[in-house]
Every structure is written in C-alpha cells, then in structure tokens.
C-alpha positions as CSV (number, residue, x, y, z in Angstrom):
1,X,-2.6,-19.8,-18.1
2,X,-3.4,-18.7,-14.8
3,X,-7.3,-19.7,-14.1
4,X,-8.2,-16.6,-12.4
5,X,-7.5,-14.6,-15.5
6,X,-9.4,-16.8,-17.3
7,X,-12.5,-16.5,-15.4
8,X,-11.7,-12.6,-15.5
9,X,-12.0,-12.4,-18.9
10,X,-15.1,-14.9,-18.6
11,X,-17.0,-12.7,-16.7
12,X,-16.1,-9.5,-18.8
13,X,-17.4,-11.5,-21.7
14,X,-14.2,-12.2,-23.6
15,X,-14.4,-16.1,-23.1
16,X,-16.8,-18.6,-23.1
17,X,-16.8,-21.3,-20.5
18,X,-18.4,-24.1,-18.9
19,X,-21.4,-22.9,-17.2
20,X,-20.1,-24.5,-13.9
21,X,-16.9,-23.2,-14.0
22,X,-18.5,-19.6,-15.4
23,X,-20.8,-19.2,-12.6
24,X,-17.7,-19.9,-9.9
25,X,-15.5,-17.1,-11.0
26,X,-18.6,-14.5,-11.6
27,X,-21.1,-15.0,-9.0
28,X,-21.8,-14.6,-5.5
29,X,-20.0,-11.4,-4.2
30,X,-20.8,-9.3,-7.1
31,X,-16.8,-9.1,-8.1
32,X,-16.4,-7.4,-10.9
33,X,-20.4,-6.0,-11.5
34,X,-21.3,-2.1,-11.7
35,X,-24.1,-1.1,-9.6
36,X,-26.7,-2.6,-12.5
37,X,-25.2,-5.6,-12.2
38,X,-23.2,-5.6,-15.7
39,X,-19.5,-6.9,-16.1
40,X,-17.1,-3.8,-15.7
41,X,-14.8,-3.3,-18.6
42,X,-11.3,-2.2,-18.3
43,X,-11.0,-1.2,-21.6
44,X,-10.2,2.8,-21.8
45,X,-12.4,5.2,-23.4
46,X,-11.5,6.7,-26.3
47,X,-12.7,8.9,-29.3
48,X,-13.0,6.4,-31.8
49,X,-16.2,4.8,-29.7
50,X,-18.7,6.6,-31.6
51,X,-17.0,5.6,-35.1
52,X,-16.9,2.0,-34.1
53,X,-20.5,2.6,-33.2
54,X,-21.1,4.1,-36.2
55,X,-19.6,1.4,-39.0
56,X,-20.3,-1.6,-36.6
57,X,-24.3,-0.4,-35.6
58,X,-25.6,2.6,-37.4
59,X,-24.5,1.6,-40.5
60,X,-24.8,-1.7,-41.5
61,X,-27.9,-2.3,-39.2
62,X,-29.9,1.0,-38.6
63,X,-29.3,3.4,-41.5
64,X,-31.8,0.7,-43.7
65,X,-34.8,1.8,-41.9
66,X,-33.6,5.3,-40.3
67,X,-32.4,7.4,-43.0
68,X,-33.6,10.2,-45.2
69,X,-37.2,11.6,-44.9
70,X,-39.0,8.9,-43.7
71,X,-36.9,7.5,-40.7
72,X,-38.8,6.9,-37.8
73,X,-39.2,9.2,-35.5
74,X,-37.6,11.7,-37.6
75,X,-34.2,10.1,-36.3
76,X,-31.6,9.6,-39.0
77,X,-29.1,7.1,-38.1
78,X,-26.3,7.7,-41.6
79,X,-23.0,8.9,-40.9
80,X,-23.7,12.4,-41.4
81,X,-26.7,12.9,-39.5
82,X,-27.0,10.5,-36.2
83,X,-24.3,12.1,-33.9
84,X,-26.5,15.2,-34.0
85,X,-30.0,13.8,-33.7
86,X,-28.9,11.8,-30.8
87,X,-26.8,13.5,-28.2
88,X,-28.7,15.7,-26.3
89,X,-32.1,15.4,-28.3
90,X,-35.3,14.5,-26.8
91,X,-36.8,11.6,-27.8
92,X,-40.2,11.5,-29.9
93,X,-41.7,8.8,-28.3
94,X,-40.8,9.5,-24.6
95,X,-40.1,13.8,-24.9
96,X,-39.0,14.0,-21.4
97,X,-35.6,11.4,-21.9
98,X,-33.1,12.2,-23.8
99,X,-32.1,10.0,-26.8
100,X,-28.2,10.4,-25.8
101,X,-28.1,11.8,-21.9
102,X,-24.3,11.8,-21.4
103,X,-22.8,10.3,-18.9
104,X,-26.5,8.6,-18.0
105,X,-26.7,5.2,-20.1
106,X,-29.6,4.4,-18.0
107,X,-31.6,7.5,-18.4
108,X,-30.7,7.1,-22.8
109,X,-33.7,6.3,-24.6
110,X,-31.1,4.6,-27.2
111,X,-29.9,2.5,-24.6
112,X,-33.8,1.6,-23.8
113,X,-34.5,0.7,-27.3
114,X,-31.9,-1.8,-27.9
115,X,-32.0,-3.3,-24.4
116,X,-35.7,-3.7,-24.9
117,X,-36.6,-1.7,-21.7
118,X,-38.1,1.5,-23.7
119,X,-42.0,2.2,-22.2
120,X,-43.0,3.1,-26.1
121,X,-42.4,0.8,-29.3
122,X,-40.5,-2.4,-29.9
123,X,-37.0,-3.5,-28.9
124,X,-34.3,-2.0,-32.1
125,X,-33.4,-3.4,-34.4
126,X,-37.1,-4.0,-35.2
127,X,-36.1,-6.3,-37.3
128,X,-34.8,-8.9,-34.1
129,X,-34.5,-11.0,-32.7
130,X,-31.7,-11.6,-33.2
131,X,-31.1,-7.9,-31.8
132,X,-27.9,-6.4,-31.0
133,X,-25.5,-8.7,-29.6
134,X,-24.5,-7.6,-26.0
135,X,-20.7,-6.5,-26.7
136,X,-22.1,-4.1,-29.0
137,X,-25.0,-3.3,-26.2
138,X,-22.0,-2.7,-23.7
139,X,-19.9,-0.4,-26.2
140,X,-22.9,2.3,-26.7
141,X,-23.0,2.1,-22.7
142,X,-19.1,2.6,-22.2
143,X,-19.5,5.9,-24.7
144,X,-22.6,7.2,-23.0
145,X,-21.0,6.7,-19.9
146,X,-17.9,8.4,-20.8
147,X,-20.0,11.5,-21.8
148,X,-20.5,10.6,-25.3
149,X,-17.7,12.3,-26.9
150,X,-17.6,12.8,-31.0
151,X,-15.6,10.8,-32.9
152,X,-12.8,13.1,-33.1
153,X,-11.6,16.4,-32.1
154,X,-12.2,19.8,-33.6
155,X,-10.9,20.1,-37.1
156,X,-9.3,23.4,-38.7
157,X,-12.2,24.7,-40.5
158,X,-16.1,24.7,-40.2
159,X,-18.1,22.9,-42.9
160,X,-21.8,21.7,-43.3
161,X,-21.6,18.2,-43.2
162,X,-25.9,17.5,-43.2
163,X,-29.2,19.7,-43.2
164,X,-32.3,18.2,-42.9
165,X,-33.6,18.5,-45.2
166,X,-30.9,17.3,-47.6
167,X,-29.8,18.6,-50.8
168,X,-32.4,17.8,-53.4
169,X,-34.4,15.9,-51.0
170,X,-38.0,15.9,-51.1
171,X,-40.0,16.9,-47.9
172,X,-43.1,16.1,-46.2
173,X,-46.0,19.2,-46.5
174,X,-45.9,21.8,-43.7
175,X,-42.5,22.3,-43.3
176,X,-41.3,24.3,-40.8
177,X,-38.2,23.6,-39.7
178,X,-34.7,23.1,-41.2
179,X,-31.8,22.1,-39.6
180,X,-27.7,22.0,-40.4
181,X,-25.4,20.3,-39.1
182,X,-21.7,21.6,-39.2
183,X,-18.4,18.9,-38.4
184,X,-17.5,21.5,-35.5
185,X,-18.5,23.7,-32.7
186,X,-20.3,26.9,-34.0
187,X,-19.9,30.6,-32.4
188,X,-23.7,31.3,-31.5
189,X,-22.7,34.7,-31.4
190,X,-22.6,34.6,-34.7
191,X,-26.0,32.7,-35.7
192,X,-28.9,34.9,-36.2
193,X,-31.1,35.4,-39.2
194,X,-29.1,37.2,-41.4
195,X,-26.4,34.2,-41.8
196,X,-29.0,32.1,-43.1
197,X,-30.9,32.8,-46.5
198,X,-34.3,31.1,-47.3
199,X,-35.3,32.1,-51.1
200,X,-38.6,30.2,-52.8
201,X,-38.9,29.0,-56.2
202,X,-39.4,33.1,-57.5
203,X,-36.3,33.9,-55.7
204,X,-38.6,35.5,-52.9
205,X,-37.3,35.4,-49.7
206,X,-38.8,33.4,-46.9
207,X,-39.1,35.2,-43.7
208,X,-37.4,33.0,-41.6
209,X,-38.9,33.0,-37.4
210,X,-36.2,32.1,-35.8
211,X,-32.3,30.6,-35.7
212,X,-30.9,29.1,-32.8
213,X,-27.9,26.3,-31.4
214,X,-29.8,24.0,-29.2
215,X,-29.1,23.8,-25.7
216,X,-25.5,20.8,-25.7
217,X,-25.7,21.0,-29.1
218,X,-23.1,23.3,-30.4
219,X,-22.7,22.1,-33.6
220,X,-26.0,22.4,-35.1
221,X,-28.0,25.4,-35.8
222,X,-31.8,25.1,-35.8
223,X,-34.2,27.7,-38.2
224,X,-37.6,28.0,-37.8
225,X,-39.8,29.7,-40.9
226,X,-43.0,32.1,-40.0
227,X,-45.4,29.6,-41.1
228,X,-45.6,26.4,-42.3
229,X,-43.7,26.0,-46.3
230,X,-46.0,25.7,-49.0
231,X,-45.5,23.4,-52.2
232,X,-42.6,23.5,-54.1
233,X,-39.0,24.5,-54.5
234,X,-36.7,26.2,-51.8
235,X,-32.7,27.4,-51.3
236,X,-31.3,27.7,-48.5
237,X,-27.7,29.4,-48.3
238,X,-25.6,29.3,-45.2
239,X,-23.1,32.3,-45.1
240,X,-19.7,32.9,-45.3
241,X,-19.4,35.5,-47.2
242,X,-21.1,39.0,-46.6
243,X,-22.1,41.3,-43.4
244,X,-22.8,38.2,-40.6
245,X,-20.8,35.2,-42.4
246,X,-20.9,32.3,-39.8
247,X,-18.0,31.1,-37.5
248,X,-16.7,28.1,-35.1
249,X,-15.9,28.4,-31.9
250,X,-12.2,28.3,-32.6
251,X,-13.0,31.3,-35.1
252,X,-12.6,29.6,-38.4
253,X,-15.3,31.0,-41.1
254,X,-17.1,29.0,-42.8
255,X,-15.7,27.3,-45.9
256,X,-19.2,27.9,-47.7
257,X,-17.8,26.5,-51.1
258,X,-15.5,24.1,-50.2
259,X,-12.5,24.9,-51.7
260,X,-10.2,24.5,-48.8
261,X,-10.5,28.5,-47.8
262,X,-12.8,30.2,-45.3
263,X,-15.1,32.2,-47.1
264,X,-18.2,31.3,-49.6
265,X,-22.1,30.3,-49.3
266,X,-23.1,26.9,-49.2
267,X,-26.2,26.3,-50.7
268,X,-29.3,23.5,-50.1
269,X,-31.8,23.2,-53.0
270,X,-35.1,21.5,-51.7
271,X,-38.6,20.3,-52.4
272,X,-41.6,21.0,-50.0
273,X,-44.6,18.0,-51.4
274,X,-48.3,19.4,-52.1
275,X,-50.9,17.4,-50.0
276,X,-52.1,17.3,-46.2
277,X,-50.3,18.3,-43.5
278,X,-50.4,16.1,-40.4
C-alpha cells in the first residue's frame, strides 16, 4: 500500500501509527488541518449525522442524566426531545451562545461542553474521563458545520412527536411554560391561541398568554400561560379538528389522533407539584 495514503488516513485519524512515522506525514506545513488546526475529513455530509449522533451519543451516553423533568439545564437529550432543545436554543448556562449555532461548531455551546472548553460547568459526559472519544467529537463538528440538518427530510403528515411536559409527567411548581414538538415544519400562520387548549383539573380553561414558533425553530411551537400553574392536574389538546386546526408547512393538518388521516386533537394529560417555586 502506497505510504502516503497511509499517513493520509493517519492524520485523518483512521490509522494508528508509529509516533515517528505519524508526526512525518502530519506535521510541519499544516497539510491537511482546518484553520483550528483539526484533521479535515473527506467524508460527505449527509442526513443520517444527527441519527448516528443520536444512537452512538445521546442515547447510550447522555439520555441517563438528561432526560425527563430533571435534566440539567432543562436540556433533554432522548430521541424525541434533543433535536429541538438544541438547534438554535440558547444555552442556560452561557444565554448569549447558542447550544447548536449552525454552521458555527466553534461558537456551539455543545461543542464547548464535550471539548471541555465551555466558561460554565464541567467537561460532558460528567461522568469522564474517559469523555467522548474524538471521532465522535469530530462527527458533532462535521454536522454543525454542515448546518446541522435533521435526520431526515419532511415526512407526509404533521404529528406531535414530544411536549415538555410529557404525557403524564409530573412537573416542577410554577409552571409556565409548555412546549411541543412536531416531526415537521409547522405553518406559523396557523399557530395562535385558539389551536391550543389548556383545560385544569374542573375542565376550566386556562387562559393561555401567548403561542409562538421560535425564531430557526420551525418545528416547535412554544405557549406561555397568564401566570404561573398552580397544583394539580392539566390537559392540553393540540388541534386538528375545529375553527384554527394546526398545519405544516407543506400544508398537511395535523393527524391529532393518529390514525393515519389529518384531522383529530391530540391530547397531553399533566401534573403541576404543590411546593415552592424557585
């Protein structure tokens, strides 16, 4: 084999070599660096990025600690949840960098965290060392770089696939904001109050301050409530039916009920705690 391909793929960190014969091929007149200094992959971009991310990282790794009503930070990091909570979100920690800034590795707070470079907090995993290892450090890069596109392309219908809270999930006190998360780009022409229905344990409805699709966000719908929600029981019905049922982009209504069809409500039964609010 011919030894300049092998020290290629040495430097892109396929191989491992001697030291000696590593440090030939790689060094010197920064061949084959970016402008940070890290080994430039040739692999192409493509879709299934964030999925790999997902079942090799997120999953196995992350969703132990960041998942469900106590994840840190409020980031949720399971299958449903993380592609929303990331791209284009603020961080808690550091409010003015985004967690996910596509097309910026550099300037993602995610990218921070796992390289151990973040101003706030400990290096992620927080359970590391050993932390992540750096092929799986270089394929968040490569997506972020790439604009960190979704796993895969619009479907043919609009669904909920998450809402924070979840169904049946029990919720710190002082709730005051819910949020659902749909598998595809929604119409925010079509988001306003009356496609979302907030109803208390009596069946009294909640007056709800205000519904919005964050800014690079298209396929999550934030609502705000008047004030903060007191102890105990809530629904909350996202519309498909009625006088403003809700609609993608591509114009599919909601399939509320899942049954394959557009049309139907669906429905989130939750639990606001009694205690404090902090």
């Amino acid at each position: 084999m011919d030894i300049q391909f092998i020290k290629s793929l040495a430097c892109k960190g396929f191989l491992t070599l001697p030291l000696g014969v590593a440090l030939a091929g790689c060094a010197g007149n920064g061949e084959g660096l970016d402008a940070n200094g890290r080994p430039i992959s040739d692999i192409p971009i493509v879709n299934s990025d964030f999925q790999e991310i997902q079942d090799t990282i997120f999953t196995p790794i992350c969703s132990g600690c960041h998942s469900g009503a106590g994840a840190p930070q409020g980031l949720r990091l399971d299958a449903g949840n993380s592609y929303a909570l990331l791209v284009n979100v603020s961080s808690a920690e550091v409010p003015g960098t985004l967690r996910v800034n596509p097309g910026n590795p550099n300037a993602s707070y995610l990218v921070q965290k796992i390289e151990g470079t973040a101003a706030v907090g400990v290096r992620m995993p927080a359970s590391g060392p050993p932390y992540l290892p750096q092929d799986r450090i270089d394929l968040v890069r490569r997506w972020i770089s790439a604009g960190a596109p979704a796993a895969s392309g619009p479907p043919n219908n609009l669904v909920v696939t998450s809402t924070i809270p979840a169904v049946s999930e029990s919720t710190a006190p002082g709730l005051g904001k819910l949020t659902v998360i749909f598998n595809a780009n929604v119409d925010s022409s079509r988001v306003s109050a009356d496609t979302f229905t907030l109803r208390d344990a009596s069946d009294q409805l909640v007056t709800l301050a205000g519904v919005r699709v964050p800014t690079g966000r298209q396929n999550v719908v934030e609502i705000t409530t008047a004030r903060p929600l007191a102890a105990g029981s809530y629904q909350l019905a996202v519309h498909g039916d009625g006088p403003a049922p809700l609609a993608g982009e591509s114009g599919f209504v909601l399939d509320g009920d899942a049954d394959g069809k557009p049309g139907g409500d669906t429905l989130i039964p939750f639990d606001v705690n009694a205690g404090v609010v902090r």
